[in-house]
N, C-alpha and C positions, 0 to 999 in steps of 0.2 A: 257198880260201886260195891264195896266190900261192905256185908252188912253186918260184924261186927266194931264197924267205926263211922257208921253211918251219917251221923250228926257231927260229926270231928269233921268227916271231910265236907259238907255243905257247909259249913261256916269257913273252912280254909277256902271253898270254891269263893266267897260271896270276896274276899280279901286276895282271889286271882288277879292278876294286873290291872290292880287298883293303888294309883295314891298313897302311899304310905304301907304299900301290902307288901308282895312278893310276885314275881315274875315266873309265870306259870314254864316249869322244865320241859312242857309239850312243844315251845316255838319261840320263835326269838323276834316277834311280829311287832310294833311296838304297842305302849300303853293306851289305856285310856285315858283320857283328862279329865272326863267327869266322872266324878266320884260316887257310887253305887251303880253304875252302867253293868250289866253282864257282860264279861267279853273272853268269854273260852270258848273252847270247843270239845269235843268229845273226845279227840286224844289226850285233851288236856284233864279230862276227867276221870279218865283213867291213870293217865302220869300221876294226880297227885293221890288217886285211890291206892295208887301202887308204893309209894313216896310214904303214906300212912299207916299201912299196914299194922297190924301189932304180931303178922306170923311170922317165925325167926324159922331159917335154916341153921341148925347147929351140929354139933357133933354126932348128934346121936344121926340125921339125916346124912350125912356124906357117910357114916357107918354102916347104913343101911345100902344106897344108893351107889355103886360105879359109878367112874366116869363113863364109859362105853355104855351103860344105861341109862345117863342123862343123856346122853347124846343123842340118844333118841327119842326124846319127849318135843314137842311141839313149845313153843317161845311162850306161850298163855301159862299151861303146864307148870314150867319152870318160872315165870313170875309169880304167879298164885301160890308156891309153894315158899316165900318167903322171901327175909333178909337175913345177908349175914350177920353174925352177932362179935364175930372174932376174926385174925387173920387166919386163911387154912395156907397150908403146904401141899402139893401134889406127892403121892405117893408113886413112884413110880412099878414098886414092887405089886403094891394088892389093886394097883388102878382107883386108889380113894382118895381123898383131900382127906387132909389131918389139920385139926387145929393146933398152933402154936401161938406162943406169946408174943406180945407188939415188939418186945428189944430181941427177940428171936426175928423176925420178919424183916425189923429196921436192920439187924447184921448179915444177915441174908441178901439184902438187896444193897447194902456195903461191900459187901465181898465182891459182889459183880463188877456194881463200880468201878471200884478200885482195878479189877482186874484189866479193865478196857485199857485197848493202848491209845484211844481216843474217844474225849468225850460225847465226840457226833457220833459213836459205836451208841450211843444210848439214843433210845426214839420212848418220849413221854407220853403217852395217850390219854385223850384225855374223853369223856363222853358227856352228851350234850343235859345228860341228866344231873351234870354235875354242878354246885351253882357256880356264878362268876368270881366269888370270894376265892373257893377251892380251887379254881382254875387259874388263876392270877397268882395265891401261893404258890401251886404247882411250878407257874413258866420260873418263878422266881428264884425256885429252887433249880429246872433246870440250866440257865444265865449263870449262876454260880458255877453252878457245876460246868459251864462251859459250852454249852451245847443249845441250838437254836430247833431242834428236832422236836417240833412239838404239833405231831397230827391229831386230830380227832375226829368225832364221829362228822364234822360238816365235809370232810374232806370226799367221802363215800356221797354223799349225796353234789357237792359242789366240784369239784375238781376238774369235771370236763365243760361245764360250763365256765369257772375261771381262767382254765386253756383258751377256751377260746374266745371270751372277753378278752385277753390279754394279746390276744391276736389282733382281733378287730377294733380295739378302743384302746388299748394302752394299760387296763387297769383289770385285775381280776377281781375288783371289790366292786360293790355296789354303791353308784354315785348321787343319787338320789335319797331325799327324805321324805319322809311322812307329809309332810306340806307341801310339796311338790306335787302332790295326786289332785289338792284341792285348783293348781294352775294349769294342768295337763290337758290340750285340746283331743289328742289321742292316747292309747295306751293299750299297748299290745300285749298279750301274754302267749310264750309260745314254750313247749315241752313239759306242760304242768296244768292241772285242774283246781283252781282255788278250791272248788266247791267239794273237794274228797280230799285235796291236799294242803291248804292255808285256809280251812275256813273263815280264819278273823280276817283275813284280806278282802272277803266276800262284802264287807261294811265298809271299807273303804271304799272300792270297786261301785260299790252303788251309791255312794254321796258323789264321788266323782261323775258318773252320767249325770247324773241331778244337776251336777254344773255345767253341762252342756245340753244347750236349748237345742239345738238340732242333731243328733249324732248322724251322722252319716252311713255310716255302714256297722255293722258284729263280724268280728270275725273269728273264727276259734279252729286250731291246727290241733 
């Protein structure tokens, strides 16, 4: 945790999906219903360490820094060194981003627009550290605009599992709830480790055995 925000972000962790708080940008697993429960996990303690920050990348940084030399910095690296403060523009002549103004940025990404001979030419991305407010403006925006193209970051992680859910079961979405775990006499998990990958599933996962007086077998692929 970043130890000039040190106490900012332990009060934002205690207000992690809780009750009237904010839904931690590290997982999309659902809440808790009691209210002061701990329920994050360690990427989530860094998503909102990183979410907090007070260090800005600005102008003066992409002036110093290449792209060709970000490019090879390590993903901690290039988080730890900030947020943007502004919109930048890629320079294509000196290899730098340049800062520009929000109605520079906004006609910039107009011109393109416009320029498509069709609105599914445009693909929205959108990333899972964004919250749901942002994300729901965004699709909004692109429905106006005409266009249904709206990937993001679950797509890299979900994709071939939704293939082939929608193979075997008819549906690429996930058909169960949170309440379902408390009725479930089995419950498999298979191409995934709660314990390194969804730790808050890991509290689930163990009320659920709790409700089974005999388990019969463990089994883990």
């Amino acid at each position: 945790m970043q130890s000039e925000n040190s106490v900012k972000n332990v009060k934002a962790l205690l207000r992690a999906n809780q009750p009237g708080g904010f839904d931690c940008p590290g997982c999309a697993w659902g809440d808790s219903e009691k209210v002061g429960k701990i329920d994050f996990c360690e990427n989530g303690v860094k998503a909102i360490a990183w979410e907090a920050t007070s260090k800005r990348v600005d102008a003066n940084f992409f002036k110093q820094y290449s792209i060709t030399e970000l490019k090879g910095w390590d993903d901690h690296s290039l988080e730890k060194s900030g947020r943007l403060t502004e919109p930048m523009f890629y320079n294509g002549e000196n290899d730098h981003y340049q800062p520009i103004s929000w109605q520079q940025a906004f006609n910039v990404i107009a011109d393109h627009l416009k320029n498509l001979s069709s609105p599914n030419e445009a693909m929205l991305y959108t990333s899972g550290r964004a919250s749901n407010e942002v994300a729901y403006l965004y699709q909004l925006f692109g429905r106006v605009l005409g266009t249904n193209n709206f990937p993001d970051c679950s797509n890299m992680c979900h994709e071939a599992s939704g293939v082939g859910m929608t193979r075997s079961l008819g549906t690429g979405k996930g058909t169960v709830t949170m309440d379902d775990f408390e009725h479930a006499d089995a419950i498999f998990v298979f191409g995934q480790n709660p314990g390194t990958n969804h730790p808050r599933m890991l509290g689930t996962l163990r009320k659920a055995k709790a409700n089974v007086v005999q388990p019969l077998f463990q089994l883990i692929i």
